[in-house]
C-alpha positions as a Markdown table, in Angstrom:
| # | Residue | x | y | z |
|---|---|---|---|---|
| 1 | Unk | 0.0 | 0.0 | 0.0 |
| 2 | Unk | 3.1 | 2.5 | 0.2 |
| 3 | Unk | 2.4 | 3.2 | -3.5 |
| 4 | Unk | -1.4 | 4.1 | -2.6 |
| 5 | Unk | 0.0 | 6.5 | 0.1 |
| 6 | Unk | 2.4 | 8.5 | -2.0 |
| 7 | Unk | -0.3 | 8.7 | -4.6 |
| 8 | Unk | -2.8 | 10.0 | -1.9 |
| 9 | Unk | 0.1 | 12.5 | -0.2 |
| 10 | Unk | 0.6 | 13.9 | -3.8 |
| 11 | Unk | -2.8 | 14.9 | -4.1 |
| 12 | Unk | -3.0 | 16.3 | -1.0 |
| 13 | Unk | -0.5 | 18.6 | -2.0 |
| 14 | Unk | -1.6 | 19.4 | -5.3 |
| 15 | Unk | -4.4 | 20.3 | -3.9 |
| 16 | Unk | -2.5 | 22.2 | -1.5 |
| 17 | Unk | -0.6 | 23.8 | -3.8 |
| 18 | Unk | -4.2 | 24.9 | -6.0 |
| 19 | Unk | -5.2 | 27.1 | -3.4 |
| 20 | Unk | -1.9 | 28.6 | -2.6 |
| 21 | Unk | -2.6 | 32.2 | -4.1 |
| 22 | Unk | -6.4 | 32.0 | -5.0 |
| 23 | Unk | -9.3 | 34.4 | -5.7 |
| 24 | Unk | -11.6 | 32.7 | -3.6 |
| 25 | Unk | -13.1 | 33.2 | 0.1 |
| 26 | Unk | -11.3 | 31.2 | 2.8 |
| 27 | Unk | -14.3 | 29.5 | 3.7 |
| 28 | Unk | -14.6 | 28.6 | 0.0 |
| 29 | Unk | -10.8 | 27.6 | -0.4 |
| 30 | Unk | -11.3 | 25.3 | 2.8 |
| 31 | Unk | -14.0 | 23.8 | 1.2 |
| 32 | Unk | -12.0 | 23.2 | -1.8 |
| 33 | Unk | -9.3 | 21.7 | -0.6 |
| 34 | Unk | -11.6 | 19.6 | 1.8 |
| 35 | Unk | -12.8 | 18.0 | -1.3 |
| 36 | Unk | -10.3 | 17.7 | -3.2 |
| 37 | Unk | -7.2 | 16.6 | -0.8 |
| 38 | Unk | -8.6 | 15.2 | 2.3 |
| 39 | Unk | -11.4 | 13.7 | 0.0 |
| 40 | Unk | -8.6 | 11.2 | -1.6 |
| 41 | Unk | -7.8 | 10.5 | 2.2 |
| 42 | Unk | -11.0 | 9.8 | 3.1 |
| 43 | Unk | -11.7 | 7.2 | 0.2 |
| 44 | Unk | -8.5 | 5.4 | 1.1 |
| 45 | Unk | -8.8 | 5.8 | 5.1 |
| 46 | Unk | -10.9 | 2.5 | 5.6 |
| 47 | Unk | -9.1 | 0.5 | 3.8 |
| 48 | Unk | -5.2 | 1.5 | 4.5 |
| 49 | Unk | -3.4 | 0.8 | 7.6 |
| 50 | Unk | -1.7 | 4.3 | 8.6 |
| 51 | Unk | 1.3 | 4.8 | 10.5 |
| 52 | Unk | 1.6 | 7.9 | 12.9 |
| 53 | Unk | 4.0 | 9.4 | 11.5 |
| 54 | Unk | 2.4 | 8.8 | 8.0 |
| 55 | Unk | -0.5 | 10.6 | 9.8 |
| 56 | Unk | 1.8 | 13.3 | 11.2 |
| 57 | Unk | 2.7 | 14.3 | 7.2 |
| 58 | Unk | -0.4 | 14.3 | 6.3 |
| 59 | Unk | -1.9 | 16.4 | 9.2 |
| 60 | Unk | 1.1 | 18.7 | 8.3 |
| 61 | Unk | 0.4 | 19.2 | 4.9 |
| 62 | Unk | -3.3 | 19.7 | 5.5 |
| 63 | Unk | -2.6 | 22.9 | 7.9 |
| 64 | Unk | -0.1 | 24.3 | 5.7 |
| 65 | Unk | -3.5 | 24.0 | 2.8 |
| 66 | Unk | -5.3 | 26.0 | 6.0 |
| 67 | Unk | -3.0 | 28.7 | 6.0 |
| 68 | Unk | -2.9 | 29.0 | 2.3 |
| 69 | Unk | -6.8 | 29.2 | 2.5 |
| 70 | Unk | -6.6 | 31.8 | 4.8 |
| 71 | Unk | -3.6 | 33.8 | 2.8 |
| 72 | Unk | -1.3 | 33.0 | 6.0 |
| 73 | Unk | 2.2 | 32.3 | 6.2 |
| 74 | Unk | 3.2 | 28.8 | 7.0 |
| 75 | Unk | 4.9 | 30.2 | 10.2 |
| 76 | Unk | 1.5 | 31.2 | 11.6 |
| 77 | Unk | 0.7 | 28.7 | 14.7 |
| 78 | Unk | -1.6 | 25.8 | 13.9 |
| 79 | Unk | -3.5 | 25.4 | 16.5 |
| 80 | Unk | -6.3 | 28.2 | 15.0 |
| 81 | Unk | -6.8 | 25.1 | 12.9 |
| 82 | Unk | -6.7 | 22.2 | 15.2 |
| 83 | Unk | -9.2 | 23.8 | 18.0 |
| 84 | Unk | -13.0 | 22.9 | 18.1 |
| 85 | Unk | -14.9 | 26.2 | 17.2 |
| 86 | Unk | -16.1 | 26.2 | 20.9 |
| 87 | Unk | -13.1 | 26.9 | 21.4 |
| 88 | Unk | -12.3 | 29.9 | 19.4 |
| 89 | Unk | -10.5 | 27.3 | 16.6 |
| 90 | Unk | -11.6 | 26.4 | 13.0 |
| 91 | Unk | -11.9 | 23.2 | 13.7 |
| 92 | Unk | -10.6 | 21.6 | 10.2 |
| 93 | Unk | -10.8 | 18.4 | 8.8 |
| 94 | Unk | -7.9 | 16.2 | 9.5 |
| 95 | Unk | -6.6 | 13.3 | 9.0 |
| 96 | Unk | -7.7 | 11.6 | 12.6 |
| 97 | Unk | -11.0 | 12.9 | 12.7 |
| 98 | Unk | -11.3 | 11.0 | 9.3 |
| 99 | Unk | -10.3 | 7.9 | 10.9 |
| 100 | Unk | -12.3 | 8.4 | 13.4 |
| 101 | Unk | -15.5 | 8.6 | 11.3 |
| 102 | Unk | -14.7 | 5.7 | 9.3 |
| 103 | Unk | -13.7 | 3.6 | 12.6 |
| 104 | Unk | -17.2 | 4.5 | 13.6 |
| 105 | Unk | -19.0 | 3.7 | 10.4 |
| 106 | Unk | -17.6 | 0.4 | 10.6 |
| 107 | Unk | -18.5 | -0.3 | 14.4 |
| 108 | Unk | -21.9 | 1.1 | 13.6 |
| 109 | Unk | -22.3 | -1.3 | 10.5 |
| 110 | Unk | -21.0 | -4.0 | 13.0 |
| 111 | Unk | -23.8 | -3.5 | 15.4 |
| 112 | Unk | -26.2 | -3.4 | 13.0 |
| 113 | Unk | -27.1 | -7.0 | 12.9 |
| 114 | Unk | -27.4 | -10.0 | 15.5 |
| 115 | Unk | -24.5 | -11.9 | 14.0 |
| 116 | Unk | -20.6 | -12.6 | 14.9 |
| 117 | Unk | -19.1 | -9.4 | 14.2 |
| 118 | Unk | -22.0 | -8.0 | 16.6 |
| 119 | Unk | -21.0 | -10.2 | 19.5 |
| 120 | Unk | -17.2 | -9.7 | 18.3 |
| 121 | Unk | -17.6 | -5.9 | 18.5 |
| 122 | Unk | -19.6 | -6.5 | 21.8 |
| 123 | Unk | -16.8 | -8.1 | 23.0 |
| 124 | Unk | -13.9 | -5.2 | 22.0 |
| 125 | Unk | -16.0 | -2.8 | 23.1 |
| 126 | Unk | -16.6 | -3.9 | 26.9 |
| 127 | Unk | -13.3 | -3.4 | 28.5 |
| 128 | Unk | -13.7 | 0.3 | 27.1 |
| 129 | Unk | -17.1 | 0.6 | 29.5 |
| 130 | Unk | -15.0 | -0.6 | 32.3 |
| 131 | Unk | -12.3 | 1.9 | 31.7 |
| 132 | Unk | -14.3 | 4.9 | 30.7 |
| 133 | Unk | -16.8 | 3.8 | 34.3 |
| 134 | Unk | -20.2 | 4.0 | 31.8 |
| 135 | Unk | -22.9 | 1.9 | 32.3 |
| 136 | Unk | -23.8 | 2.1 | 28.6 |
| 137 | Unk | -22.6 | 2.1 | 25.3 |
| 138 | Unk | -25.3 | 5.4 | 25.4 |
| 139 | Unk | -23.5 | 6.6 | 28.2 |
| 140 | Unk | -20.3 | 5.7 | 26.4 |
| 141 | Unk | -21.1 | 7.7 | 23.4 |
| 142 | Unk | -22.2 | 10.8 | 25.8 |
| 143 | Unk | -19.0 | 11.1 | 27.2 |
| 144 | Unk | -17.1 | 10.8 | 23.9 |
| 145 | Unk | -18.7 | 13.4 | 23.0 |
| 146 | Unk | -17.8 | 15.7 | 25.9 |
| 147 | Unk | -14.3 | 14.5 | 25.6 |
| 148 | Unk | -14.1 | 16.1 | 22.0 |
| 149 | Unk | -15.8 | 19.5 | 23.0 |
């Protein structure tokens, strides 16, 4: 799969590069890039296995798109990007909260019927009650989602 990766990190930074010095609003430009970069990402998130540095380059290269966006040099702090817009951030798409997603498609897909991969997933997901202290895979997903605010 290192072929895939290098063909996925070189469209994420043509598509970096596209917006470098556009006409367009920042919001639009995000959007743009969004689509275009992170959306080769996205397709191939699922079914590559990504390393964290791997991840680390790609989060990299998507800020540096940010800043371009935004008409901001890449020596501008990244963090404007990173933040949840509750907390005064952007709040852009990268390449972990991709993962994430696809990580909970799969589970959700997983659950979905009264079969193996149900009681397998049953099974991963148990210990993680015990260690978060939730009585509930509800209360489970509650918490996750106080956790990322």
């Amino acid at each position: 799969m290192r072929a895939t990766k290098e063909v996925v990190r070189q469209k994420i930074i043509a598509a970096r590069d596209l917006i470098k010095c556009h006409p367009l609003t920042p919001e639009l430009a995000m959007e743009l890039f969004t689509s275009k970069g992170m959306g080769v990402f996205h397709f191939s998130a699922a079914f590559i296995e990504w390393s964290e540095s791997e991840l680390s380059i790609v989060k990299r290269l998507c800020v540096q798109a940010y800043k371009n966006a935004w008409h901001l040099p890449r020596s501008t702090a990244s963090a404007l990007f990173i933040f949840p817009k509750t907390r005064a951030g952007q709040e852009s798409t990268l390449p972990m909260a991709i993962l994430t997603q696809e990580l909970l498609l799969h589970a959700e897909r997983c659950m979905r019927h009264e079969d193996v991969s149900k009681k397998i997933m049953l099974a991963g997901l148990s210990p993680t009650l015990d260690e978060w202290l939730c009585d509930s895979f509800v209360v489970l997903i509650e918490e996750r989602e106080t956790v990322e605010v």
